[in-house]
C-alpha positions in Angstrom: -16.3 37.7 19.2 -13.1 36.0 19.4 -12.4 37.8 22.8 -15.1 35.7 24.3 -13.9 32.6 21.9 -10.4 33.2 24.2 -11.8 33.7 27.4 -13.6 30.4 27.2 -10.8 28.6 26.5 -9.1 30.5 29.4 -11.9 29.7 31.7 -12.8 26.2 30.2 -9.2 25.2 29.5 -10.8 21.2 28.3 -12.3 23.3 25.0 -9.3 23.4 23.1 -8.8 19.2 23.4 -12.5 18.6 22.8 -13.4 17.6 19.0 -14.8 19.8 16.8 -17.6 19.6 15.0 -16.9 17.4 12.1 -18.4 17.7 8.9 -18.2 15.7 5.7 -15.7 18.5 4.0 -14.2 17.9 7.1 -14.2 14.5 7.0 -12.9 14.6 3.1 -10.3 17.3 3.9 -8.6 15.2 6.5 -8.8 11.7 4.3 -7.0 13.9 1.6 -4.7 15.5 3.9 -3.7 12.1 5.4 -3.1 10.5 2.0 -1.5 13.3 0.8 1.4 12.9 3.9 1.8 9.1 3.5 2.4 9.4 -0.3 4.7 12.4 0.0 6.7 10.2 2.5 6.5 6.6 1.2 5.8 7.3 -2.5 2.8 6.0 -4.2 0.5 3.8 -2.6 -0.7 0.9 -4.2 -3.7 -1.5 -2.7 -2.7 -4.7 -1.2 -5.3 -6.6 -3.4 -3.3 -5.9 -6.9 -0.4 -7.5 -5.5 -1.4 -10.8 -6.6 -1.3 -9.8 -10.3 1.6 -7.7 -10.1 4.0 -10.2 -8.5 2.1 -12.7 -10.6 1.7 -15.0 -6.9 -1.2 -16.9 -5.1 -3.5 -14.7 -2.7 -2.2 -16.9 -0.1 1.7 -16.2 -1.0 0.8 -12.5 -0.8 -0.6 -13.3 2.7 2.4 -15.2 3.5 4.7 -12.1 2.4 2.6 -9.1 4.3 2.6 -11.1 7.5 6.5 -11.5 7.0 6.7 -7.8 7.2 8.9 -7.4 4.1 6.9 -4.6 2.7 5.6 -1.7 4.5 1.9 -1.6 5.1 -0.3 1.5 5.4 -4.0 0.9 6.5 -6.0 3.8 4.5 -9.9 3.7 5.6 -9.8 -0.2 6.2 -8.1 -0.9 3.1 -5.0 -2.1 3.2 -1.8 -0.1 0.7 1.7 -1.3 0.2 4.2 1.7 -0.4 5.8 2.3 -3.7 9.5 2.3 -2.1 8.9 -1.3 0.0 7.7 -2.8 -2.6 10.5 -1.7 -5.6 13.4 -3.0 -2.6 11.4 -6.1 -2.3 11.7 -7.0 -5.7 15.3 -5.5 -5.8 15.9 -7.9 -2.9 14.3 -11.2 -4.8 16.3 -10.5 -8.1 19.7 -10.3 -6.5 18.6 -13.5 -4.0 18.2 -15.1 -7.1 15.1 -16.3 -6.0 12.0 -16.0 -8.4 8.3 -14.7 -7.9 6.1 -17.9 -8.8 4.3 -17.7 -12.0 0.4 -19.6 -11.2 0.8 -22.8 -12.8 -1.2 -21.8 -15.8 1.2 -19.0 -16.8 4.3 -21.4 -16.1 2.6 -24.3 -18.3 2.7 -22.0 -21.3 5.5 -20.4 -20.6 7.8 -23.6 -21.0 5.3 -24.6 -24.2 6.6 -21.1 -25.3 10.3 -21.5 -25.0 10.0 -25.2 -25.9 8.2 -24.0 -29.2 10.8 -21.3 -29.7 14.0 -23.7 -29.3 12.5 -25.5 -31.9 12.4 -22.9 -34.4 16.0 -22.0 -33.8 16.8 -25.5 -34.7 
């Protein structure tokens, strides 16, 4: 059988670039395989959408920061990941900037009732 399988190709050279038929283990073999490669290279992926409670910034700042291409950005089945390894130099980057990841107001608010509170007790 697969001397006729090769002497189609032979004859009908366009076979071997055609698709095959996909199937849904085909279909879930390949999504695996792909995420598979980009973690392997880029380290773990994490989804775009946690960034806003894992920087502890606005949806909008998070926005603001994918469109300024500081961290790499994989699109996985419309969803959009940031790799492990952009992310850890991006926060490397703003701690030795000396520049600081807004807290939302609410956070910041108690925060300084916090220390306040705290100073206060030292007294």
């Amino acid at each position: 059988m697969s001397n006729t399988a090769d002497k189609s190709f032979e004859t009908f050279g366009f076979l071997e670039s055609t698709p095959k038929r996909s199937t849904p283990f085909t279909r879930v073999m390949d999504a695996i395989r792909e995420l598979t490669a980009a973690t392997e290279k880029h380290g773990a992926l994490i989804p775009a959408a946690f960034l806003e409670q894992i920087l502890g910034v606005s949806k909008q700042r998070v926005h603001q920061i994918l469109n300024e291409d500081k961290l790499v950005v994989l699109t996985f089945m419309g969803k959009n990941y940031v790799t492990e390894d952009s992310l850890v130099s991006y926060v490397k980057t703003i701690n030795t900037d000396d520049k600081r990841v807004n807290l939302p107001k609410g956070r910041v608010e108690t925060f300084k009732r916090a220390m306040a509170y705290s100073k206060e007790i030292v007294k």
